[in-house]
N, C-alpha and C positions, 0 to 999 in steps of 0.2 A: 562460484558457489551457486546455491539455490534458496528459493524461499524458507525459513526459520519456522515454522508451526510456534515453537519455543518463543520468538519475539517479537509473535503477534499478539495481541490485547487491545480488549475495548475499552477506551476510557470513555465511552457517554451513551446513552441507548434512549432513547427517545419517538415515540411516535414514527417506529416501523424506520429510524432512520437511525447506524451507528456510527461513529467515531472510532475511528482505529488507530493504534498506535504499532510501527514497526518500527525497528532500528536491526542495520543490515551492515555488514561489511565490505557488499558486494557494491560500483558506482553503481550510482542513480540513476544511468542511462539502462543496468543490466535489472536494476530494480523496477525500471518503467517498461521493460521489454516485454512481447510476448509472450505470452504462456506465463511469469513469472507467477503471478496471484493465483494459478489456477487452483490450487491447495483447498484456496478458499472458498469457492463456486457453491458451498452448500448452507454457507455462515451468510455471505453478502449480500448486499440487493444492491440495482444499479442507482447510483446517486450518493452512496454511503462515501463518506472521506476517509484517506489514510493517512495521518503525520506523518511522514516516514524522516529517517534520518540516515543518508545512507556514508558509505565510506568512514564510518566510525573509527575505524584505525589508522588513517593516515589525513586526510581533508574531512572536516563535517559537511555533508552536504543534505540540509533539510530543507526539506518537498512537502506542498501540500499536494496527494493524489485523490483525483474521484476515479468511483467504479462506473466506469463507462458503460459498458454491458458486459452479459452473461448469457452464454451460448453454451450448449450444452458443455459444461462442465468449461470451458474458455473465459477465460476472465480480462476485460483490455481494462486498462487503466489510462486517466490522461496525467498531464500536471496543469492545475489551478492556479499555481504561484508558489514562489521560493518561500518558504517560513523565515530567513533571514533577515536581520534588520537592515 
């Protein structure tokens, strides 16, 4: 699959910095891959987080992700830490 327009959302906005919220079907490793985020390149800035929640249909696997950088229209993400208890 590919990135969701649809099941992305800001849950927090603050001082030039947002909090994103996705939830993906695709794993976690296809949601941390290259190019994935690039959809977003005009909404993001680099440092901004994404809750993501990925493989929703078979394994939950929630990620906290930051925006690494943004290169013309390129978006790398890392991961911060598993949101899992």
């Amino acid at each position: 699959m590919s990135f969701m327009s649809k099941d992305f959302s800001v849950m927090a906005y603050a001082n030039g910095f947002t909090l994103w919220n996705y939830t993906s079907s695709d794993s976690l490793d296809t949601v941390k891959g290259a190019n994935y985020f690039d959809d977003i390149a005009p909404f993001a800035r680099v440092g901004d987080m994404i809750l993501t929640i990925a493989d929703n249909q078979t394994t939950i696997s929630p990620a906290i992700l930051a925006v690494t950088s943004i290169a013309d229209g390129a978006v790398s993400v890392s991961e911060l830490g598993s949101a899992a208890a």
